[in-house]
DRENVEX-247620 format. One record per residue (C-alpha): residue in three letters; residue number from 1; y, z, x; chain. Coordinates in steps of 0.05 Angstrom, whole numbers, plus 5000, padded with zeros to 4 digits. Each point is the difference from the previous one (the first is absolute). Layout:
<pts>
+------+-----+------+------+------+------+
| code | pos |    v |    w |    u | unit |
+------+-----+------+------+------+------+
|  ALA | NUM |    Y |    Z |    X |    A |
...
+------+-----+------+------+------+------+
</pts>
This chain:
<pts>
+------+-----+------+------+------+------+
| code | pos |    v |    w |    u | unit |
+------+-----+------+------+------+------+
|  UNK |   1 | 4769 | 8253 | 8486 |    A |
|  UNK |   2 | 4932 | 5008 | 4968 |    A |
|  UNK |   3 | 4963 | 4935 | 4979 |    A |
|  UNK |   4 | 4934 | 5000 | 4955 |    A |
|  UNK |   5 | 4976 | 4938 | 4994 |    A |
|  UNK |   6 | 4941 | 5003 | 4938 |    A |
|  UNK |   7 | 4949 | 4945 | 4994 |    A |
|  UNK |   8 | 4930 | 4984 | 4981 |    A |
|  UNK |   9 | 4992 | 4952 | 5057 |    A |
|  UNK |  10 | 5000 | 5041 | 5069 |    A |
|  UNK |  11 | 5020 | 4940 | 5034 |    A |
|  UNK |  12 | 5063 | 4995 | 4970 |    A |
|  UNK |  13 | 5030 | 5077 | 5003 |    A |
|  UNK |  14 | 4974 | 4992 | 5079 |    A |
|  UNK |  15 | 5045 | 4935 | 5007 |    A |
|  UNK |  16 | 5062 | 5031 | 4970 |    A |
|  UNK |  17 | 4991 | 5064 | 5037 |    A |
|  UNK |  18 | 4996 | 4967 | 5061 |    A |
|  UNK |  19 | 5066 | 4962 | 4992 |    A |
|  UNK |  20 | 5027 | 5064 | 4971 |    A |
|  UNK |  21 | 4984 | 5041 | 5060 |    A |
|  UNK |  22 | 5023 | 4936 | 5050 |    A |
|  UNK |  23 | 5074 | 5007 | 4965 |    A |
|  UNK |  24 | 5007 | 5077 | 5011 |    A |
|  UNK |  25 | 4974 | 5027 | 4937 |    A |
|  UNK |  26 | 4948 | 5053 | 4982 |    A |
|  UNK |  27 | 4959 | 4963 | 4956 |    A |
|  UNK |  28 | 4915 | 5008 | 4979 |    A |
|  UNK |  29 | 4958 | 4967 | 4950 |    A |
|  UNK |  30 | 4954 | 5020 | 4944 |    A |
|  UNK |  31 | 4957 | 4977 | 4950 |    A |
|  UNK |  32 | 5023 | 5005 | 4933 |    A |
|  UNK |  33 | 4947 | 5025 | 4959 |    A |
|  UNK |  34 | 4993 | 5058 | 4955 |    A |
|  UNK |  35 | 5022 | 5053 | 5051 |    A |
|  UNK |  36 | 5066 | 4960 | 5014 |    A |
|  UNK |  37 | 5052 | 5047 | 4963 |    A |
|  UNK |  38 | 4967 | 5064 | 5037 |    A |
|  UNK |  39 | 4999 | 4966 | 5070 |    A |
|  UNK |  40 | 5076 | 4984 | 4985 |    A |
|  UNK |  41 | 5020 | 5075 | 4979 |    A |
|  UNK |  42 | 4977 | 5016 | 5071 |    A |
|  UNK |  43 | 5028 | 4947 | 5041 |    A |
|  UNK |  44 | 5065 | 5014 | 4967 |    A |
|  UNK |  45 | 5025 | 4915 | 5013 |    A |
|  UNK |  46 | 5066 | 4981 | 4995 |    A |
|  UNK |  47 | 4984 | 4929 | 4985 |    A |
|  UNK |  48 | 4929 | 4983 | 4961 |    A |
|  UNK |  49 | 4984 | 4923 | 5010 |    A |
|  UNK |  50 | 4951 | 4988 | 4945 |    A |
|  UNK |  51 | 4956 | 4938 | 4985 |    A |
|  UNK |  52 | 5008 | 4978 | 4934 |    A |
|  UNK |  53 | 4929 | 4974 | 5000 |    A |
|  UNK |  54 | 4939 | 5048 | 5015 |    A |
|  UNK |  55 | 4945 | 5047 | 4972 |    A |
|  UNK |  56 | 4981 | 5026 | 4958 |    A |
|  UNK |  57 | 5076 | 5028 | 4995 |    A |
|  UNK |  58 | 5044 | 4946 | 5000 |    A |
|  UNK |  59 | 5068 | 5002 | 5029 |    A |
|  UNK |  60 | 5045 | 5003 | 4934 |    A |
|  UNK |  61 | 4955 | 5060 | 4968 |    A |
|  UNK |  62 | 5014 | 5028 | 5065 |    A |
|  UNK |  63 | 5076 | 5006 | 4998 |    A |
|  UNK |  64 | 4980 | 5028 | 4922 |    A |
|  UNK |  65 | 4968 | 5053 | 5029 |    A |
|  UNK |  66 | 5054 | 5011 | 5058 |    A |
|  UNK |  67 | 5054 | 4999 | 4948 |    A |
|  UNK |  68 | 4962 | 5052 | 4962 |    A |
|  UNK |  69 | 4991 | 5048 | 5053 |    A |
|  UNK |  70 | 5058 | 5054 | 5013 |    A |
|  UNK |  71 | 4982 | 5006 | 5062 |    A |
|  UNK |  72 | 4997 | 4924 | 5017 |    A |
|  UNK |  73 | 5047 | 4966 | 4963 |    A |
|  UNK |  74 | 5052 | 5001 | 5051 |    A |
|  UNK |  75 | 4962 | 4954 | 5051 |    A |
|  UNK |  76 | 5033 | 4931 | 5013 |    A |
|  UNK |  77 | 4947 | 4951 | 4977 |    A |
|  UNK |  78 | 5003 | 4917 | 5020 |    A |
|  UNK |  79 | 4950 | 4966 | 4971 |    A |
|  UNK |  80 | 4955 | 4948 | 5049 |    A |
|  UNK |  81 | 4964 | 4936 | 4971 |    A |
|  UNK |  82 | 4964 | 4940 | 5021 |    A |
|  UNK |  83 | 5026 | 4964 | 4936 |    A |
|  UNK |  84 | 5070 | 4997 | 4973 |    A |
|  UNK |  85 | 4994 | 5006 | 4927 |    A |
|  UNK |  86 | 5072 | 5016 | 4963 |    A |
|  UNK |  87 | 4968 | 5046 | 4944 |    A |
|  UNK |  88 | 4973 | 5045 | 5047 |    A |
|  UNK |  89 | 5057 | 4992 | 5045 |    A |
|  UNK |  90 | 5041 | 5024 | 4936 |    A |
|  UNK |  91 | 4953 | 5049 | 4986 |    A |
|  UNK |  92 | 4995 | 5038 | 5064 |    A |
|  UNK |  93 | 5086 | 5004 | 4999 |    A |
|  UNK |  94 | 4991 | 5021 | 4932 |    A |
|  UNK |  95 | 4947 | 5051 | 5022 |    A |
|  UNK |  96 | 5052 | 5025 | 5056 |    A |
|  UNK |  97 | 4976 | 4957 | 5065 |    A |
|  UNK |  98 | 5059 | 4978 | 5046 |    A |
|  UNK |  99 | 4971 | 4933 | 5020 |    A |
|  UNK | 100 | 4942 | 4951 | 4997 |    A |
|  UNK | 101 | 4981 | 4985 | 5065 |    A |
|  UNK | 102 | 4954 | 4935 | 5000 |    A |
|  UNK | 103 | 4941 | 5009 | 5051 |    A |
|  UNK | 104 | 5003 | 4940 | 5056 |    A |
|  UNK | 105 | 5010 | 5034 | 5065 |    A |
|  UNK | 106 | 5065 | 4973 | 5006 |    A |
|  UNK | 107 | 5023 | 5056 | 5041 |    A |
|  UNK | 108 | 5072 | 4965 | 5014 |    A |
|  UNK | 109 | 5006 | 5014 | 4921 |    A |
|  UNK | 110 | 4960 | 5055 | 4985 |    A |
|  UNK | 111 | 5023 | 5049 | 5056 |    A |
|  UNK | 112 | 5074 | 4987 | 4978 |    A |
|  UNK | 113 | 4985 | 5021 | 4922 |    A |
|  UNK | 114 | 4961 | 5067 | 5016 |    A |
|  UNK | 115 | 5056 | 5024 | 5052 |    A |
|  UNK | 116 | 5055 | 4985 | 4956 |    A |
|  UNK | 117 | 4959 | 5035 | 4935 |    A |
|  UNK | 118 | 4988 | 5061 | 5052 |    A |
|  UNK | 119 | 5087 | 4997 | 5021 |    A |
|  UNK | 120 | 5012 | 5013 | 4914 |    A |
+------+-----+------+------+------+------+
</pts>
């Protein structure tokens, strides 16, 4: 399976795709910026781990724009975040993301949650 991990902070895409690769997946990084909806017409994912939290796109207008787009509005989408908050929690379901995965590098947890979104 096909992983993009999209956040501002380089540091944290690198750290997931890292463990992603480690655990057998295909899995790469990028920033989520303006450009983020082209770059993910031609990677073609089949999982989009998006950070809730960046710039100057945020995460939520994101999965607007995903939603929006015939030709992307198929792509799984889990939410990441470095703070549980319930209203954007509900939001992002209600917006069509299949989980909110809370940023801690608990891989024991974490690795679990994406693998079973990726089995759906």
């Amino acid at each position: 399976m096909n992983i993009v991990v999209v956040d501002d902070q380089e540091l944290v895409y690198e750290s997931f795709v890292i463990v992603l690769c480690a655990a057998g997946h295909k899995a790469m990084g990028i920033v989520g910026n303006t450009q983020t909806l082209e770059k993910l017409r031609h990677l073609k994912p089949d999982l989009v781990l998006l950070d809730v939290d960046m710039g100057p796109v945020n995460g939520l207008q994101l999965l607007r724009q995903l939603n929006n787009d015939p030709t992307l509005r198929h792509l799984w989408v889990a939410m990441l975040t470095s703070t549980v908050d319930a209203a954007i929690e509900a939001m992002a379901r209600s917006l069509g993301a299949l989980d909110y995965l809370q940023k801690g590098w608990d891989w024991g947890h974490l690795l679990p949650r994406i693998e079973g979104l990726l089995k759906r």
